[in-house]
Each structure stands twice: as structure tokens, then as C-alpha cells.
Phi, psi and omega in degrees: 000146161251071191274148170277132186234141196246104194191143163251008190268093196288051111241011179273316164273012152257338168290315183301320187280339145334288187288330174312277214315349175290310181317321184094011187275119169246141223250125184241090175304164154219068158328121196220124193254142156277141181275154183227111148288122183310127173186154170290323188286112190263359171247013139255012160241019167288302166346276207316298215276351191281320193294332176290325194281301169293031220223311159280329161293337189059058189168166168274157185217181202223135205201130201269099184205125280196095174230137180075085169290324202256003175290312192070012206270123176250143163226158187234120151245152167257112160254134170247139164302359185237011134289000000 
């Protein structure tokens, strides 16, 4: 299996192909800059760019998104173009 992961970060994507790679999972980057919507919510501007990323892409993709330093708040989305 392979997933696309949308990132311009060489350590958000080696933490990923790390955590993966026991799995048999391969981690395919793509830098793609996304629009970031203003929100509080790090899973609606996670949601926004995975649906935008996957939307330009044509395929599902996986997409990261970091809020907030002193929050520590992380989010993950997966989008398929058919959701």
C-alpha cells in the first residue's frame, strides 16, 4: 500500500515513513502548498486542505496540520475524492 502524503516537511515525512514502514505502508510525498483557512479547529483546516489537496490530485491523500505551539495540537486527515 502507498499513501500520499502532502507535505513540504523532510521530518513530518520521515516520522511518517518510520512509523509506517513495519506495516508495509510507503509513504509517496508531494509537496503541494494548499489554502489555509482561518479557524481554531486544527481538523477543519486539516479536513479543507486534505479535501483541496485531494481534489487537485485526483486520489486520496493524507495531510498534517500542526496548530498552535503551546496547544500541542495535532491533526491527521485522509481524504478520498469520493467523500
Amino acid at each position: 500500500m502507498k499513501l500520499t502524503f502532502i507535505t513540504g516537511n523532510k521530518y513530518k515525512l520521515q516520522s511518517a515513513m518510520k512509523a509506517l514502514a513495519p506495516y508495509g505502508i510507503e509513504v509517496e510525498q508531494v509537496k503541494l502548498e494548499t489554502p489555509e483557512i482561518q479557524s481554531e479547529s486544527s481538523r477543519e483546516i486539516a479536513e479543507y486542505s486534505a479535501k483541496y489537496a485531494a481534489e487537485k490530485l485526483q486520489k486520496p491523500v493524507v495531510v498534517s496540520d500542526v496548530y498552535g505551539a503551546l496547544r500541542h495540537s495535532t491533526a491527521f486527515q485522509v481524504h478520498s475524492q469520493n467523500t
